[in-house]
N, CA, C and O atoms as CSV, one atom per row, in Angstrom:
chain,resi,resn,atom,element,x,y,z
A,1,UNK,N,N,72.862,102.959,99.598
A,1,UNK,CA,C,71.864,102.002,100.043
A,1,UNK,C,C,71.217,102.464,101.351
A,1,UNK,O,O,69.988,102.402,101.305
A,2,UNK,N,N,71.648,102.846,102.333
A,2,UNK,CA,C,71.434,103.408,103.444
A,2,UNK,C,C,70.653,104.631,103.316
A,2,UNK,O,O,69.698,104.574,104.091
A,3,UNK,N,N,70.672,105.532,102.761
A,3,UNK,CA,C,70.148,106.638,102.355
A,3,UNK,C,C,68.630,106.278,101.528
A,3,UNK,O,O,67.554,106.825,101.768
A,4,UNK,N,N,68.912,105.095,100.396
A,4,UNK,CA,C,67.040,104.540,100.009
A,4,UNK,C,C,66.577,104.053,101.382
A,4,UNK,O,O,65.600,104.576,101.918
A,5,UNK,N,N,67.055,103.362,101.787
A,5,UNK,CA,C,66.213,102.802,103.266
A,5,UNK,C,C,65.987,103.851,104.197
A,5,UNK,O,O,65.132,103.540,105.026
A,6,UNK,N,N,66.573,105.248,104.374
A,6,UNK,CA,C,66.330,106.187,105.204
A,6,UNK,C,C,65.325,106.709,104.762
A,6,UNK,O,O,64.443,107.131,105.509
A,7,UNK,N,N,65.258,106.785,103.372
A,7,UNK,CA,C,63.882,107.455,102.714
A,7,UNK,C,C,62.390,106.585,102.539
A,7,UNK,O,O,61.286,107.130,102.529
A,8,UNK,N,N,62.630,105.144,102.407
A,8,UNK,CA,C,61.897,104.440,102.777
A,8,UNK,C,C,61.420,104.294,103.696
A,8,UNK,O,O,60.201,104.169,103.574
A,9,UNK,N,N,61.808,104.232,104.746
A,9,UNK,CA,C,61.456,104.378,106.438
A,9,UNK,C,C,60.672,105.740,106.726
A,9,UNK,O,O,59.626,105.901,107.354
A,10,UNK,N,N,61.352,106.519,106.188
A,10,UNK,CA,C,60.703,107.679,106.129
A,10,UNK,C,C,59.366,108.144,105.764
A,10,UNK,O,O,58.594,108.821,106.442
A,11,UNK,N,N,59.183,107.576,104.340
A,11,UNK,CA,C,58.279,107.245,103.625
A,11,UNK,C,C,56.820,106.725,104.326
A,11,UNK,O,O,55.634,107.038,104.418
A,12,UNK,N,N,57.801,105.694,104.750
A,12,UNK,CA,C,56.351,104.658,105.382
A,12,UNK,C,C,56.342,105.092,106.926
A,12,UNK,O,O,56.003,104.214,107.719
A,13,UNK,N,N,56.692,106.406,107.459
A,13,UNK,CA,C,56.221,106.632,108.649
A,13,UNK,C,C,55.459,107.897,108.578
A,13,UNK,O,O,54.911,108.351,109.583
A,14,UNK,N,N,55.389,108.636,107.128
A,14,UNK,CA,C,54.632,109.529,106.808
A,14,UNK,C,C,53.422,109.374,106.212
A,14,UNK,O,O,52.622,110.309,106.189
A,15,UNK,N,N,53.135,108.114,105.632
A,15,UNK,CA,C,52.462,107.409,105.059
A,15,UNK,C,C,51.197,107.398,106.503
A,15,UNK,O,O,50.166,108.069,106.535
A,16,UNK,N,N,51.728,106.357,107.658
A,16,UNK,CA,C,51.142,106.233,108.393
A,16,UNK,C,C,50.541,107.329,109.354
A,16,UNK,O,O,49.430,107.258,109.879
A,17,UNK,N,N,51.537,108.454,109.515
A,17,UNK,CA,C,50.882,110.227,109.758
A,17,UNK,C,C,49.283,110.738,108.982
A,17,UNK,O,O,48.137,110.800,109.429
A,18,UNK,N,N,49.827,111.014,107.769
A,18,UNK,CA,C,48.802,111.125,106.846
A,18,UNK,C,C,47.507,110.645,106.751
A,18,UNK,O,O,46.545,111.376,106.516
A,19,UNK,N,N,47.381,108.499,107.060
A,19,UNK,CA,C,46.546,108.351,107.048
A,19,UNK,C,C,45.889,108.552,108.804
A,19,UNK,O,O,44.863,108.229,109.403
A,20,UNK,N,N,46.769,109.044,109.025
A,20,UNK,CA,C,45.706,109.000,110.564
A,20,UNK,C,C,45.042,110.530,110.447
A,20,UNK,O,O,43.873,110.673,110.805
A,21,UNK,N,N,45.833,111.719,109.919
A,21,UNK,CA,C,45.312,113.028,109.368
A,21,UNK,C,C,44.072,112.739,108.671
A,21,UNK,O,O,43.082,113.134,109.287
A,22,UNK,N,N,43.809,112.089,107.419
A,22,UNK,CA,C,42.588,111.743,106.844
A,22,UNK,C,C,41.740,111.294,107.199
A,22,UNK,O,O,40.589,111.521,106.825
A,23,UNK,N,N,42.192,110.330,108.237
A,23,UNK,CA,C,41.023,109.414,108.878
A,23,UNK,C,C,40.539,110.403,109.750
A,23,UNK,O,O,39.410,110.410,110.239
A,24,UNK,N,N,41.321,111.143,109.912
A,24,UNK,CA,C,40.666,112.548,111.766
A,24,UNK,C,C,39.563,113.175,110.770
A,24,UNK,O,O,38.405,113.149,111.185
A,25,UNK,N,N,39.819,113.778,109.401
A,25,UNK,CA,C,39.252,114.745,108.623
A,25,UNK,C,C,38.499,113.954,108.207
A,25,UNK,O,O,37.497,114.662,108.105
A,26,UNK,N,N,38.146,112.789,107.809
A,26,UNK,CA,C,37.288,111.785,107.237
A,26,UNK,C,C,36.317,111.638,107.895
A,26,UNK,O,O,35.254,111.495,107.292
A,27,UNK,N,N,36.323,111.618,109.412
A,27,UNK,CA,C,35.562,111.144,110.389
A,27,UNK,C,C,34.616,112.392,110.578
A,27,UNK,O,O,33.416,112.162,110.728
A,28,UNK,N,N,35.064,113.697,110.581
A,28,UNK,CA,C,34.262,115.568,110.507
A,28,UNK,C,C,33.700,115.107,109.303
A,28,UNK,O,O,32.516,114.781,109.382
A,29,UNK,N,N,34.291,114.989,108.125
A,29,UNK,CA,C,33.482,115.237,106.900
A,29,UNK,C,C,33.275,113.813,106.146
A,29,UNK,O,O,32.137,113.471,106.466
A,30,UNK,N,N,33.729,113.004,105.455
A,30,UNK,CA,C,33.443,112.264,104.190
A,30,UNK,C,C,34.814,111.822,104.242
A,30,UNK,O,O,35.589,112.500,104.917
A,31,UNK,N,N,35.382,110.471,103.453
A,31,UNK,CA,C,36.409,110.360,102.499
A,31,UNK,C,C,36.557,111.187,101.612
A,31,UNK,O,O,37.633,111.771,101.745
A,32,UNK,N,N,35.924,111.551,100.678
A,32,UNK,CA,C,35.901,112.418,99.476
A,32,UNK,C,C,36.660,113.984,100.020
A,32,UNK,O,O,37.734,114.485,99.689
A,33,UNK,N,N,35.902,114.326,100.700
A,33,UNK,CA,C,36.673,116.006,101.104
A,33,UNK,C,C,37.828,115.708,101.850
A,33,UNK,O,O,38.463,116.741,102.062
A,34,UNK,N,N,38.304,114.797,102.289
A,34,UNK,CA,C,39.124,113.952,103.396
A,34,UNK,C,C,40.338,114.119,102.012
A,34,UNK,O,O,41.332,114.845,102.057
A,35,UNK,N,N,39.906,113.198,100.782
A,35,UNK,CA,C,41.009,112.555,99.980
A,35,UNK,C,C,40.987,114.296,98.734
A,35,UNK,O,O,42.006,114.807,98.269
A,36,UNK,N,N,39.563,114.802,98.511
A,36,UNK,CA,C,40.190,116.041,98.008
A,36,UNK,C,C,41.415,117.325,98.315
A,36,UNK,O,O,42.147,117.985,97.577
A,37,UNK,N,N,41.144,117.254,100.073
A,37,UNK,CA,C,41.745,118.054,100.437
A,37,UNK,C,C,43.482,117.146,100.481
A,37,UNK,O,O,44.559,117.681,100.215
A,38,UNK,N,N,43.336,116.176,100.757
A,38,UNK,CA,C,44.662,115.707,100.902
A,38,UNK,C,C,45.435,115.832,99.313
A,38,UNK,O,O,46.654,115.694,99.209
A,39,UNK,N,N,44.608,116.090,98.204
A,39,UNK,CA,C,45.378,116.084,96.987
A,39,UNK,C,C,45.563,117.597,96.591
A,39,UNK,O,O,46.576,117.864,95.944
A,40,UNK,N,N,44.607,118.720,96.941
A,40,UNK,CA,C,44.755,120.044,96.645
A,40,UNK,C,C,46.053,120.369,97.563
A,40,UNK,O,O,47.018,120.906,97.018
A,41,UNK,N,N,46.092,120.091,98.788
A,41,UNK,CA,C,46.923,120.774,99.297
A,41,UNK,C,C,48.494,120.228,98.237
A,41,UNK,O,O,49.236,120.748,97.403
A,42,UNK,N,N,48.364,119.039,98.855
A,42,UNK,CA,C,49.418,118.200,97.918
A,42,UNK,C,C,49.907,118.618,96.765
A,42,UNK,O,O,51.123,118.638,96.580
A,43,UNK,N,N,49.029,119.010,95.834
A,43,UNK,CA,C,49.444,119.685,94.506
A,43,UNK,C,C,49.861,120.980,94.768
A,43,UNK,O,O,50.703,121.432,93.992
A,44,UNK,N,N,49.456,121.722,95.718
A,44,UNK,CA,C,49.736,122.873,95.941
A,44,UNK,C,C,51.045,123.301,96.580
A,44,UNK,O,O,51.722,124.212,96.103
A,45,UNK,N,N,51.406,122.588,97.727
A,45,UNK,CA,C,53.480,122.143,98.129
A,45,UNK,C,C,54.064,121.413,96.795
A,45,UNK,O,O,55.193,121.779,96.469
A,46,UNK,N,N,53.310,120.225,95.818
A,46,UNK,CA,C,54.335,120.174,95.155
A,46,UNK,C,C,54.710,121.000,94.233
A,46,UNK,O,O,55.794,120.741,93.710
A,47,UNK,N,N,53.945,122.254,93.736
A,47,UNK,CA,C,53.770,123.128,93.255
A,47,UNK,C,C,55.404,123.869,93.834
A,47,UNK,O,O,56.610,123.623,93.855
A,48,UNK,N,N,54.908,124.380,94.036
A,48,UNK,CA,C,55.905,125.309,95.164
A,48,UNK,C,C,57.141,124.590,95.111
A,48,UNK,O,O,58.040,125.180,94.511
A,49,UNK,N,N,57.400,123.527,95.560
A,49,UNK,CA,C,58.195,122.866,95.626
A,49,UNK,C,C,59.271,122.553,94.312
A,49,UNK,O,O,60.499,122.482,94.372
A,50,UNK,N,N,58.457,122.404,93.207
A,50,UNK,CA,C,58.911,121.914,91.992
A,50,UNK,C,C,59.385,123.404,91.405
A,50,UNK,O,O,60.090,123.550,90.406
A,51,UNK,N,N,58.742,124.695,92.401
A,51,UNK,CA,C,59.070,125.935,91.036
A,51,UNK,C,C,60.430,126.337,91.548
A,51,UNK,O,O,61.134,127.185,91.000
A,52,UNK,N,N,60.785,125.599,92.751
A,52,UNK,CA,C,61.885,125.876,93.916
A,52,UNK,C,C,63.230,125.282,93.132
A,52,UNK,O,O,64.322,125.796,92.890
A,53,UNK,N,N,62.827,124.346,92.926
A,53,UNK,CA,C,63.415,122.979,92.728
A,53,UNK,C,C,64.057,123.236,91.512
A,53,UNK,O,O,65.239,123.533,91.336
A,54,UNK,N,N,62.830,123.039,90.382
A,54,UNK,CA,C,63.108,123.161,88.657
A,54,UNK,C,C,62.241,121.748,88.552
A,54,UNK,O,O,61.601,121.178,89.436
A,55,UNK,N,N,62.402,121.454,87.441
A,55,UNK,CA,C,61.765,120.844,86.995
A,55,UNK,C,C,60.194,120.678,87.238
A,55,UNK,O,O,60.145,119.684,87.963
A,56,UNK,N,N,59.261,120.987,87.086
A,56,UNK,CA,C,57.984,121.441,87.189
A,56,UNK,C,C,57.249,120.545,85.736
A,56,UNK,O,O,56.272,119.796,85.722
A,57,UNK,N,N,57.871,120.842,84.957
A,57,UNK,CA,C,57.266,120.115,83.089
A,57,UNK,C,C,58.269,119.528,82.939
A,57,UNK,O,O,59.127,120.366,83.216
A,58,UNK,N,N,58.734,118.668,82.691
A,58,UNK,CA,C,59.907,117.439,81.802
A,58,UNK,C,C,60.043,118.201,80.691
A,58,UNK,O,O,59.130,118.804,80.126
A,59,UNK,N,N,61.185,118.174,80.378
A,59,UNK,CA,C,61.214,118.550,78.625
A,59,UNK,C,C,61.022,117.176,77.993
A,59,UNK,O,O,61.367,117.166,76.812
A,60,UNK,N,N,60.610,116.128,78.413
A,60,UNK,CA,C,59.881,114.715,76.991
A,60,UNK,C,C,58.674,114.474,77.526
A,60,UNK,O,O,58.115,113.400,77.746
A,61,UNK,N,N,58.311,115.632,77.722
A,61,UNK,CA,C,57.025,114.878,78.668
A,61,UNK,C,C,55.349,114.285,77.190
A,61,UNK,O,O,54.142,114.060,77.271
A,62,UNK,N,N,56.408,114.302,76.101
A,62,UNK,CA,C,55.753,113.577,75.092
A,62,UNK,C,C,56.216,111.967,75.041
A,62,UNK,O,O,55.595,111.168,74.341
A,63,UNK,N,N,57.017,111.691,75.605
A,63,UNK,CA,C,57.688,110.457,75.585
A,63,UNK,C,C,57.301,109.549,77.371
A,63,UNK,O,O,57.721,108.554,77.961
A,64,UNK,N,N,56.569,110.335,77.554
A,64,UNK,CA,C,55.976,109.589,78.720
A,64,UNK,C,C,54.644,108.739,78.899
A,64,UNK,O,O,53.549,109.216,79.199
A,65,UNK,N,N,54.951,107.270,78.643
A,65,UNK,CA,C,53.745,106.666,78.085
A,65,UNK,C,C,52.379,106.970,78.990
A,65,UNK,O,O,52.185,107.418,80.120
A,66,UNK,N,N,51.650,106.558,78.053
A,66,UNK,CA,C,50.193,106.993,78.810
A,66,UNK,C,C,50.130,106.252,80.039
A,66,UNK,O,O,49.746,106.942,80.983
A,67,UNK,N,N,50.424,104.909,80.345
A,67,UNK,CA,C,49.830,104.442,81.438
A,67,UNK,C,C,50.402,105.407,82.698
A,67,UNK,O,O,49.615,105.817,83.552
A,68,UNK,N,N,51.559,105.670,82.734
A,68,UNK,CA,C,52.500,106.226,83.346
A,68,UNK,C,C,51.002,107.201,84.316
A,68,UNK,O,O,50.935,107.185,85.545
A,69,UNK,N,N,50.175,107.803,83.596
A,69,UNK,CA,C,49.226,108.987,84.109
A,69,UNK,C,C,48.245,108.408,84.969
A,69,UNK,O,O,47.573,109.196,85.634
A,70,UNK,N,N,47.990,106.950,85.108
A,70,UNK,CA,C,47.218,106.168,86.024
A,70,UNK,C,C,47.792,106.273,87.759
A,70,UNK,O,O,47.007,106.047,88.680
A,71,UNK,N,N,48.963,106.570,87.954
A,71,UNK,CA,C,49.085,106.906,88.875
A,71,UNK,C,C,48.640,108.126,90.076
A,71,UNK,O,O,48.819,107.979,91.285
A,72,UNK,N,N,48.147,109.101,89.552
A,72,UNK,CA,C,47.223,109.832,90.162
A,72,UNK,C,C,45.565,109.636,90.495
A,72,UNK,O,O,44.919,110.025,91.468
A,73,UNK,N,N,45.182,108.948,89.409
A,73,UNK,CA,C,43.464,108.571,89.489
A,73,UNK,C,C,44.223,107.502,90.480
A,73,UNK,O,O,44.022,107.847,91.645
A,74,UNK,N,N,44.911,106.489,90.411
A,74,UNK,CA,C,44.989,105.264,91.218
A,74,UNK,C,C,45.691,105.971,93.012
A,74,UNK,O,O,45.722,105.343,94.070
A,75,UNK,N,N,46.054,107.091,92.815
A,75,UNK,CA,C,46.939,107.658,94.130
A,75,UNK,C,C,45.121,108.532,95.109
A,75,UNK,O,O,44.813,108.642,96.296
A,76,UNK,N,N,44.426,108.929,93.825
A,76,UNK,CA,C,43.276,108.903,94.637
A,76,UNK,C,C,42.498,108.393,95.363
A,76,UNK,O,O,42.013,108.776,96.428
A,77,UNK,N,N,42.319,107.180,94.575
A,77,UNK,CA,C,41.196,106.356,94.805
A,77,UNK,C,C,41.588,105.610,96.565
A,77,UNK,O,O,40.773,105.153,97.366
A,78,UNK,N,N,43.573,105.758,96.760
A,78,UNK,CA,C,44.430,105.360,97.718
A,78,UNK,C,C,43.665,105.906,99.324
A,78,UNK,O,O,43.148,105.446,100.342
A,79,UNK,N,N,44.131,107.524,98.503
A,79,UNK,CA,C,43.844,108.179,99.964
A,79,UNK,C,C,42.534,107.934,100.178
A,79,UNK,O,O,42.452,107.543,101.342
A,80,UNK,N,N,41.149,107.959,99.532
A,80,UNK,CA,C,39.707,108.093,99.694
A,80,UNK,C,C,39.857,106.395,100.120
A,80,UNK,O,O,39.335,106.476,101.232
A,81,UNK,N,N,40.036,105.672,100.049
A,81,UNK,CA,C,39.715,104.163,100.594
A,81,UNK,C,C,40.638,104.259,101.857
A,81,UNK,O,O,40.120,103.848,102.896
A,82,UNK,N,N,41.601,104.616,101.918
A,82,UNK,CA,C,42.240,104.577,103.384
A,82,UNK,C,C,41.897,105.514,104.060
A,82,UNK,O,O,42.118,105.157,105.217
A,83,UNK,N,N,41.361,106.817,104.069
A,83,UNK,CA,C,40.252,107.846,104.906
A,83,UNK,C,C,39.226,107.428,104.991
A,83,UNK,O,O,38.571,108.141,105.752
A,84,UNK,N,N,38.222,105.971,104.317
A,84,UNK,CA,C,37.080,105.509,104.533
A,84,UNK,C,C,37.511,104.310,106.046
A,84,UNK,O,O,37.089,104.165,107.193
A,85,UNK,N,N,38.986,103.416,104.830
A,85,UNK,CA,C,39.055,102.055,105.759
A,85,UNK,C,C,39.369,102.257,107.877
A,85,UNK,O,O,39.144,101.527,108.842
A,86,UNK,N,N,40.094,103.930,107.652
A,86,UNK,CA,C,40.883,103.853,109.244
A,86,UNK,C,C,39.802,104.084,109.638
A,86,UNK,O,O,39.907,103.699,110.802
A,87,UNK,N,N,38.463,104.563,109.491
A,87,UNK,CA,C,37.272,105.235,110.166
A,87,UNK,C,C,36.626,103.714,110.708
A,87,UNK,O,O,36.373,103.533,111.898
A,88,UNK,N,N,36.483,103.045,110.039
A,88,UNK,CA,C,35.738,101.472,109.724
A,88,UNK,C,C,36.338,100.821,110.900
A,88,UNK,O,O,35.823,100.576,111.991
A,89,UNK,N,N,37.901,100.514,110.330
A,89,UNK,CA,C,38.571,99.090,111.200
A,89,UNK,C,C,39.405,99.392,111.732
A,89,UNK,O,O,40.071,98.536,112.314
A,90,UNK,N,N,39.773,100.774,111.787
A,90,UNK,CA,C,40.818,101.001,113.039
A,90,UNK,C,C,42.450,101.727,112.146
A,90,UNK,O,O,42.641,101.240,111.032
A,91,UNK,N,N,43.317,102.604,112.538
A,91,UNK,CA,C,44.282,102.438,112.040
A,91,UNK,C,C,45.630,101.051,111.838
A,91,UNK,O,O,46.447,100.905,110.929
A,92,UNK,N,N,45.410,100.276,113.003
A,92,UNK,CA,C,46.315,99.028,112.627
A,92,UNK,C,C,45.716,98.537,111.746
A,92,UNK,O,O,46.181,98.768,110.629
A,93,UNK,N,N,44.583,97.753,111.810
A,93,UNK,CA,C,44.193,96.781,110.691
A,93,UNK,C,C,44.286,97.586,109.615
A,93,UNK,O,O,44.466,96.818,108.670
A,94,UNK,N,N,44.262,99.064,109.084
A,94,UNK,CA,C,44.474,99.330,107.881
A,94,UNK,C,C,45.478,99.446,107.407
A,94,UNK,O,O,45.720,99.246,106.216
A,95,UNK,N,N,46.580,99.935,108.599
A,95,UNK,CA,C,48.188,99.891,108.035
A,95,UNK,C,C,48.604,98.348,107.635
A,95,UNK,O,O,49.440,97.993,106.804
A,96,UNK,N,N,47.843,97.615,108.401
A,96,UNK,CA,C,48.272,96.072,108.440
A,96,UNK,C,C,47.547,95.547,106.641
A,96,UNK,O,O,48.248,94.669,106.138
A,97,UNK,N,N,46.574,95.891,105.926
A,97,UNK,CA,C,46.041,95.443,105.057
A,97,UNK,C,C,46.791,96.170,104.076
A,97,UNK,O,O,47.134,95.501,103.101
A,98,UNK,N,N,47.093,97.244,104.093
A,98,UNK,CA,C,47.709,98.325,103.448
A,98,UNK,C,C,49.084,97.777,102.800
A,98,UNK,O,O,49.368,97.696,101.605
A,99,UNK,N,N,49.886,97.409,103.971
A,99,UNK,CA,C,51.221,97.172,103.679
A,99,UNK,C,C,50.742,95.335,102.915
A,99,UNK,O,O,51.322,94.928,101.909
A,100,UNK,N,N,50.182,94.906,103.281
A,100,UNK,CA,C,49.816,93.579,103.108
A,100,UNK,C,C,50.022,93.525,101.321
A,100,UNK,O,O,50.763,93.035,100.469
A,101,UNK,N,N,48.831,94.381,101.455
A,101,UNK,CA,C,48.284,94.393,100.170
A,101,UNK,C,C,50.062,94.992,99.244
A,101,UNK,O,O,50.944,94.209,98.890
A,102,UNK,N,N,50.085,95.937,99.141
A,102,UNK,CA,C,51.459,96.537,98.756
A,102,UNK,C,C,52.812,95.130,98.494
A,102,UNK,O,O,53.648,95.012,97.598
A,103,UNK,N,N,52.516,94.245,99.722
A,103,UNK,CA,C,53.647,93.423,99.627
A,103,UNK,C,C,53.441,92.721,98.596
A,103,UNK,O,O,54.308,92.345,97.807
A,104,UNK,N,N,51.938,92.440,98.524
A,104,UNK,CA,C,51.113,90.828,97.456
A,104,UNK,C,C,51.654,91.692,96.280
A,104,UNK,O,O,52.627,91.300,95.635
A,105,UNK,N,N,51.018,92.883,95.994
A,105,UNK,CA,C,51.439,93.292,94.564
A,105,UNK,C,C,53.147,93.078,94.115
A,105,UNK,O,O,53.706,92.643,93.109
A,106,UNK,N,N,53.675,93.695,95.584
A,106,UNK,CA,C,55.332,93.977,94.991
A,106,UNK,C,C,55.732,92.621,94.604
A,106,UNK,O,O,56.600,92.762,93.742
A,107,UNK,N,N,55.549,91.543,94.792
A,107,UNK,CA,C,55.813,90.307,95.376
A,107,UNK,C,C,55.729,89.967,93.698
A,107,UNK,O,O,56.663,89.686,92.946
A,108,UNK,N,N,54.160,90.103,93.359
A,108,UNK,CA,C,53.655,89.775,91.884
A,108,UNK,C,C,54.469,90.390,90.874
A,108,UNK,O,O,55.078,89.737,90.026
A,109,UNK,N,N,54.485,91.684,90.959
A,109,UNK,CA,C,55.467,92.813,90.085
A,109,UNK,C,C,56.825,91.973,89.788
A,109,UNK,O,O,57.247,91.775,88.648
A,110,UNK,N,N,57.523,91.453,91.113
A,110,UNK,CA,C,58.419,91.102,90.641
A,110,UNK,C,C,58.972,89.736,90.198
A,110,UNK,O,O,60.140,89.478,89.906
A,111,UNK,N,N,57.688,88.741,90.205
A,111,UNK,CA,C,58.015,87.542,89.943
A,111,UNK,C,C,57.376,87.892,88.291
A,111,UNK,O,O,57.932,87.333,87.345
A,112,UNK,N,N,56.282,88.768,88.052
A,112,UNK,CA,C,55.985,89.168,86.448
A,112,UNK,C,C,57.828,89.318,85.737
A,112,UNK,O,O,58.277,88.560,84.877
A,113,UNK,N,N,58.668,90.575,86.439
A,113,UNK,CA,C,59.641,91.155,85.760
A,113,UNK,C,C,60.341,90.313,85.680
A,113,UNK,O,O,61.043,90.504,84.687
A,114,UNK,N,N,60.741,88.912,86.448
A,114,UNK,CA,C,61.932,87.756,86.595
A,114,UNK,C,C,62.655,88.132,87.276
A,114,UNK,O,O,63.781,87.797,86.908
A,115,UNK,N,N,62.661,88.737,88.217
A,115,UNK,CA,C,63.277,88.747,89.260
A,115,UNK,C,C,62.958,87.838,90.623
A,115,UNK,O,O,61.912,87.559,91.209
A,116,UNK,N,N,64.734,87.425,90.902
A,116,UNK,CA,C,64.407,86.014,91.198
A,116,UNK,C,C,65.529,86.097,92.878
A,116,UNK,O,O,65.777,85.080,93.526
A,117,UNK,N,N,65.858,87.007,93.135
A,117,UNK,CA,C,67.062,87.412,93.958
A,117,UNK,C,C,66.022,86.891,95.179
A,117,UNK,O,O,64.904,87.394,95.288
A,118,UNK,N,N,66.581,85.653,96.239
A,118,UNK,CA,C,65.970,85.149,97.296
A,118,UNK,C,C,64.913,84.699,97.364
A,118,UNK,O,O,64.476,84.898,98.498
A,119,UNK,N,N,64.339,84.266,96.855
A,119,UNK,CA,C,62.840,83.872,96.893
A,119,UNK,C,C,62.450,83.205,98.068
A,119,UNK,O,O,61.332,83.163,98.581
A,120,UNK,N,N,63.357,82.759,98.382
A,120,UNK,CA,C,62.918,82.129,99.703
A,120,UNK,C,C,62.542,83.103,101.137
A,120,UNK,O,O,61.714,83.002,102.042
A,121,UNK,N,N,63.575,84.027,100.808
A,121,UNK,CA,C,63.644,85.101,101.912
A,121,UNK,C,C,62.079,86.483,101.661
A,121,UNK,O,O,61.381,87.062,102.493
A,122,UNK,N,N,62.098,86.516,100.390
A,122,UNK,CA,C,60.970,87.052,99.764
A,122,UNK,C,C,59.870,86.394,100.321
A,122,UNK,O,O,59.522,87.006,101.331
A,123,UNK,N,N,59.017,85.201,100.061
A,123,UNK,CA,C,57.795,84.195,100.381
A,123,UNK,C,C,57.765,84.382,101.671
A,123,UNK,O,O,56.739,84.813,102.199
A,124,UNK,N,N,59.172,84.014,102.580
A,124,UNK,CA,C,58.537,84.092,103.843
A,124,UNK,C,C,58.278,85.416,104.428
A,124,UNK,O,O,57.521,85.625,105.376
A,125,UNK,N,N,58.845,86.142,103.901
A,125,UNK,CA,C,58.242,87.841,104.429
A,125,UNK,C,C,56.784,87.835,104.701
A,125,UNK,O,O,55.967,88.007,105.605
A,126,UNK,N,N,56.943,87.395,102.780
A,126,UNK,CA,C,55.370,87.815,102.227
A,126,UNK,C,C,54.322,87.105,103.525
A,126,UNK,O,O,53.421,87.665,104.149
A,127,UNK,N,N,54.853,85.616,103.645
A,127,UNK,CA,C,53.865,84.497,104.746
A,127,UNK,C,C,53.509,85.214,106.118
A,127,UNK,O,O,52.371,85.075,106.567
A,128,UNK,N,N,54.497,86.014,106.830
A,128,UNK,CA,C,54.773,86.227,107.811
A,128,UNK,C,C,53.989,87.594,107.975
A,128,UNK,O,O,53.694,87.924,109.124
A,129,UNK,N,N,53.611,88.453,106.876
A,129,UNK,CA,C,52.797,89.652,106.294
A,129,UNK,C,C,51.324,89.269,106.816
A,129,UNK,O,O,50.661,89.708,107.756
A,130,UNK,N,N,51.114,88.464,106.024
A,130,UNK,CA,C,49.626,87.763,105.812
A,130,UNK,C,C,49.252,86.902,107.065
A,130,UNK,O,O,48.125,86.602,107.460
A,131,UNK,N,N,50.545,86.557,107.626
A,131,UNK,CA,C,49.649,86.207,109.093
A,131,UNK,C,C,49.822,87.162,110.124
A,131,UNK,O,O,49.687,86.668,111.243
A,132,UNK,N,N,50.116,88.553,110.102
A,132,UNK,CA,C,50.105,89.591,110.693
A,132,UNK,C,C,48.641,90.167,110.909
A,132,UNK,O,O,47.895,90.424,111.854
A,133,UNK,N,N,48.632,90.247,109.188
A,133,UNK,CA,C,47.025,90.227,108.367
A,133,UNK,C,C,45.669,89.516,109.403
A,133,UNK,O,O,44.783,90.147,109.979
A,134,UNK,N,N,45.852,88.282,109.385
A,134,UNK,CA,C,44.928,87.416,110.118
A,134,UNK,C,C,44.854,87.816,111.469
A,134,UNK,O,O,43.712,87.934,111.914
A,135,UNK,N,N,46.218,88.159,112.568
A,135,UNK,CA,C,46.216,88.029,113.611
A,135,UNK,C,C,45.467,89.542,113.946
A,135,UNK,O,O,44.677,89.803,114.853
A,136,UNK,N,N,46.058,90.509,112.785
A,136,UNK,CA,C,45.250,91.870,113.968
A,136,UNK,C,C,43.945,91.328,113.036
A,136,UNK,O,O,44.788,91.090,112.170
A,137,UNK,N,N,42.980,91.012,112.558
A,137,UNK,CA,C,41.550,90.804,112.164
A,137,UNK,C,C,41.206,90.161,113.882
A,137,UNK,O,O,40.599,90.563,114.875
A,138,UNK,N,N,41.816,89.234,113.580
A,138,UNK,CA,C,41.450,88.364,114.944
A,138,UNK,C,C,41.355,89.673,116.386
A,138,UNK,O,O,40.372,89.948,117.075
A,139,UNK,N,N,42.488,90.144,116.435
A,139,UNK,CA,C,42.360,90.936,117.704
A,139,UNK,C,C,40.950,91.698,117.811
A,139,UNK,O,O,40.340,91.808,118.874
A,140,UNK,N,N,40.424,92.307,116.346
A,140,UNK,CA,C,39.085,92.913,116.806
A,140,UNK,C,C,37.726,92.114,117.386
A,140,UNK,O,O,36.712,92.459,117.993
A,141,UNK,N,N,38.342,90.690,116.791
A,141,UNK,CA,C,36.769,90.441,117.571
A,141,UNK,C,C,36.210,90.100,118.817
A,141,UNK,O,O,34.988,90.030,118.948
């Protein structure tokens, strides 16, 4: 358990690196060359990475449903709106909408699946998210 939360933490402090990298490169050029370059390189370490590693092709990679492949067009569209949004409103308000947003979905995801573990402790996160949300909007004006 300690070890997912180390990688999680991790996760979401590289997350926040990255988009400040895009937003620097976004701001010289475009979102678009901002979110291209952030996926060439990307493919290009995981490249490397995976020939290091093994696994590079799945052996079922026929048994991998189609939606499953929406995650890259949707991992694009990620970086190019968050290399547009940090240029716009700042890096807090985007980490702040970012995670926001992320929570509303996870939140949905898991009341869709029936999962029901705390709900109470869940909602008020979520509440306490969304008025994070409001308060940095407020700070810009």
């Amino acid at each position: 358990m300690i070890q997912a939360i180390l990688f999680a933490v991790t996760a979401g402090v590289l997350v926040g690196i990255s988009r400040q990298v895009n937003g620097r490169l976004s701001l010289s050029t475009s979102p678009m060359v901002s979110s291209f370059f952030n996926h060439i390189v990307g493919f290009a370490v995981m490249c490397v990475v995976a020939v290091i590693l093994g696994g590079l092709i799945p052996p079922t990679i026929r048994d991998i449903p189609y939606y499953a492949y929406l995650a890259g067009p949707l991992g694009v569209i990620f970086v190019a709106a968050g290399s547009l949004a940090i240029t716009k409103i700042g890096a807090v308000n985007t980490a702040v909408l970012i995670i926001g947003g992320q929570m509303i979905t996870g939140a949905a995801m898991d009341l869709a699946e029936g999962v029901t573990a705390a709900p109470l402790l869940r909602f008020s996160g979520l509440a306490l998210i969304l008025v994070g949300m409001l308060l940095a909007q407020g700070r810009r004006a």
